[in-house]
N, C-alpha and C positions, 0 to 999 in steps of 0.2 A: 344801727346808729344809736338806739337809745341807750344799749348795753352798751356801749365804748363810752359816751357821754358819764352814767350811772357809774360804771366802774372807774373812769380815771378820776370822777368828784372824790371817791375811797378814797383812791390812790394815792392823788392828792393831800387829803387832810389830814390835820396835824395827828402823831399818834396819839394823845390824850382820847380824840375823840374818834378816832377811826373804828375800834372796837364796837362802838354804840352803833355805826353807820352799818358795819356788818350788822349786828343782830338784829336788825331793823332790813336785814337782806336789799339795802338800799342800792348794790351792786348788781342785784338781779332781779330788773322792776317786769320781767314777764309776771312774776305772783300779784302785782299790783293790777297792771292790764287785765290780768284772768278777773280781777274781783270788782274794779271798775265798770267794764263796758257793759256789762248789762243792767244798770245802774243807767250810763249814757242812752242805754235801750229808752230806755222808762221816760227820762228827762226829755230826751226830740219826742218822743210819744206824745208826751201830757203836751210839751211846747205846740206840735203842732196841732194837738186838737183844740187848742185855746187861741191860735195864730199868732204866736208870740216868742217863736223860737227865740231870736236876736234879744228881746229883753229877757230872755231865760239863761244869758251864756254866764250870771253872776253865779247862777246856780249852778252849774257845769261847773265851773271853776270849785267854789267850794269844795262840791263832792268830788273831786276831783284830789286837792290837796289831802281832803279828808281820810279819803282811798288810801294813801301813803301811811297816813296816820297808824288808823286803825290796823290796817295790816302790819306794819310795826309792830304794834302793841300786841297780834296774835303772834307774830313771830315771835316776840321776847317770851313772851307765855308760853307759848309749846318749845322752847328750848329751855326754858327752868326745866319742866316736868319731864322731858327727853336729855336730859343733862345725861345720864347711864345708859340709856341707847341712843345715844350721839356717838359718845367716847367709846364706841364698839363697832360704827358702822365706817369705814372709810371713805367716804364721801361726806360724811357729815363731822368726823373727829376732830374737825378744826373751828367749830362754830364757837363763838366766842367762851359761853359758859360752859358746854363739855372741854375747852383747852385752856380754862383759865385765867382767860383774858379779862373777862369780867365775871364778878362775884354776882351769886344767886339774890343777894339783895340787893344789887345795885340792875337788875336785870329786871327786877321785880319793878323796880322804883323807875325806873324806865319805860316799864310797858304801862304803867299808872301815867305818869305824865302823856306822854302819846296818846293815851286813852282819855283823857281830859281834851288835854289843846285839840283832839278830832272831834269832840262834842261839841266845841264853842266855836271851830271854823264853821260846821254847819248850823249852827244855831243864826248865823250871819243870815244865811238865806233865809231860816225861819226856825221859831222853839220845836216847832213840830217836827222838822227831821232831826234834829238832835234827838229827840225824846223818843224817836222810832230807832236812832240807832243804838241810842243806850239799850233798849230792850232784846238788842242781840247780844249784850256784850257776855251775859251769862252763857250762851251758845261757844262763842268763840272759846272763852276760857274751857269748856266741857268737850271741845274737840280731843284733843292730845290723851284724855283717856280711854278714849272710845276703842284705838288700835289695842287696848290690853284686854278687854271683853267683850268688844264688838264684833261678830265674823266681818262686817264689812264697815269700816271705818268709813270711807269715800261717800256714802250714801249720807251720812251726819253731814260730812264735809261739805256737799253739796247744798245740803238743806243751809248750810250756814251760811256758807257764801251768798247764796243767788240773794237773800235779805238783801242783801245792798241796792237791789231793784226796788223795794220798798222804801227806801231811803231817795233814790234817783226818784220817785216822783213825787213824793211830799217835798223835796226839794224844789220841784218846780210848780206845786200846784197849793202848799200847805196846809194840806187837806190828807189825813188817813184815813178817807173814804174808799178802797180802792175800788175800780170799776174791775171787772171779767180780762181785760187784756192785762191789765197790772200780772197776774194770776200765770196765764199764758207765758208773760217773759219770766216769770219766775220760775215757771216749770222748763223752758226752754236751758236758763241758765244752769239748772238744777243738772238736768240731763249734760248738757257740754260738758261741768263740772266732773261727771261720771267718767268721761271719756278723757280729758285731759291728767286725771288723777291717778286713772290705770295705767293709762301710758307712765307718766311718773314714777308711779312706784313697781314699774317692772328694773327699776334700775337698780332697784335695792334687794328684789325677790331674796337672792341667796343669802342674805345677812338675817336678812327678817325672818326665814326659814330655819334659821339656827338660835335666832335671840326668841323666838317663838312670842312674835308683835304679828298680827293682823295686817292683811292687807288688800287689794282688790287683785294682785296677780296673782298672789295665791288662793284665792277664791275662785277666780276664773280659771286660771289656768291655759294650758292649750287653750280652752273657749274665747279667750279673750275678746279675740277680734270680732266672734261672731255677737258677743253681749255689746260691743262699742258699736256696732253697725247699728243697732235695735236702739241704742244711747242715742246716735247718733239722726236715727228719724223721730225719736221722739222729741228730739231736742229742737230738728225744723219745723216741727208738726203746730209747737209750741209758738215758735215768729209766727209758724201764719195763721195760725186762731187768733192770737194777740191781736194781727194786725185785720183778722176778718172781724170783729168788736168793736175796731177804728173806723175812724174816716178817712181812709188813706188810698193814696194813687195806684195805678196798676204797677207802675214801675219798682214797687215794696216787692210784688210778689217774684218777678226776674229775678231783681237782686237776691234774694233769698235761697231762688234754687241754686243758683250758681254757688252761695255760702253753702250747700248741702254739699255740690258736689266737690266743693273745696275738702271737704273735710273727711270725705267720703275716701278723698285718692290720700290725704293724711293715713286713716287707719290702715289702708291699704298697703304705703307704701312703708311703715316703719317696723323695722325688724326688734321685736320685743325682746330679743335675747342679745343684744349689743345696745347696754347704756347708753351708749354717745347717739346712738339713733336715737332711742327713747327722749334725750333730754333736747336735742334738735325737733322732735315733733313736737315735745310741749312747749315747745316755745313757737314753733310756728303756728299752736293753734288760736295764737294769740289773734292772726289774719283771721280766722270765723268770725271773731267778735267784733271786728273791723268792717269787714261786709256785712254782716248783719247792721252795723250803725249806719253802714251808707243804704242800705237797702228801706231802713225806716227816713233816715232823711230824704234818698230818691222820690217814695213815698207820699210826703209831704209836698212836693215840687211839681206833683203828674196827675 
């Protein structure tokens, strides 16, 4: 629903701006979900160790909008610098600044704006999560190099991403003191990130194999699945130290297994040498990060 919603807003808007709305991939908000929700981890965390979920939902919101933001503003930035391996890969040859559509300075001057206005929506809920998020932004920008001399780009990627869990709770607590389970969802998100990234870029394997860019399926390999299984318990291992740190209900730790074995029958069941599987599992592993949210709210309630 939310990808029929996202895309037909594209669809929709006038051509002037529609360009802007792709390269801000505002037609496919699973990359937004994947960078959000463990962020929302953080925020019902601190919310409920304080008892104040309900007056924390200003904060939700923010980081929330903010998500949109910044992920824009990494998406415009990794497609300036992927402008030449965009316009070589066919799945990506159409993205606005490898086709044209919009110029590398107006691309630039767009992820600059987004990069602003997501500083100042979080600044709302307090200076201190802006101020933690500007301190990623050097990360984001230094991802897109990594695939040319990194053996494993995804591992950077991961470390970038899960930062927004550092953001999710200075959001709700205004405070960068973090406690042990802050820590926990960081490494949990780190590790999902690991798994949802590999699945990804098995869609590209043969392109990326000829443009000779880095990637985690060709790192793994045949291994794939057995490295996302190991991804995949460190990543629960993660929730539930987190939530062993906390004050939290039994019902945290159910929920939690049952997100294991969600994601467990994911790895399981997608076929890494058919795309269309590939890009159907990284969008359903958008549901881990949704049980995991109901599992710390559960939590909270027992």
């Amino acid at each position: 629903m939310l990808h029929k919603i996202s895309a037909g807003v594209v669809t929709k808007s006038p051509d002037s701006i529609r360009s802007y709305l792709l390269l801000m991939r505002l037609d496919r908000p699973t990359g937004y979900l994947l960078y959000l929700l463990p962020a929302l981890w953080a925020v019902v965390l601190a919310s409920g160790e304080r008892s104040q979920l309900w007056a924390d939902l200003p904060a939700v919101a923010a980081v929330a909008v903010a998500a949109v933001l910044i992920r824009g503003f990494a998406c415009a930035v990794n497609d300036v610098i992927d402008k030449e391996i965009d316009a070589r890969v066919a799945r990506t040859v159409s993205r606005p600044v490898a086709a044209g559509t919009v110029s590398v300075r107006n691309a630039i001057l767009w992820a600059a704006a987004q990069a602003l206005v997501g500083l100042l929506v979080l600044a709302v809920a307090n200076v201190e999560t802006a101020l933690v998020a500007l301190a990623t932004y050097p990360l984001i920008i230094a991802y897109p190099f990594m695939k040319r001399f990194f053996v494993w780009p995804s591992a950077f990627l991961g470390l970038v991403m899960s930062t927004y869990v550092f953001v999710g709770w200075t959001a709700a607590t205004a405070n960068a003191d973090y406690p042990p389970a802050v820590y926990g969802l960081y490494a949990a998100g780190t590790f999902w990130t690991l798994i949802h990234d590999a699945i990804y870029s098995h869609q590209d394997k043969e392109y990326d194999r000829k443009i000779g860019v880095r990637s985690s399926a060709l790192l793994f390999g045949d291994a794939t699945k057995a490295w996302l299984a190991v991804f995949a318990v460190l990543s629960v291992a993660g929730v539930l130290w987190a939530g062993s740190q906390a004050s939290i209900g039994w019902a945290f730790h159910l929920v939690v297994v049952l997100a294991g074995i969600y994601l467990a029958y994911l790895i399981a069941r997608v076929d890494l040498d058919d795309p269309k599987a590939c890009w159907d599992t990284f969008v359903a592993n958008t549901y881990y990060g949704w049980i995991v949210l109901a599992a710390v709210l559960a939590g909270q309630f027992t």
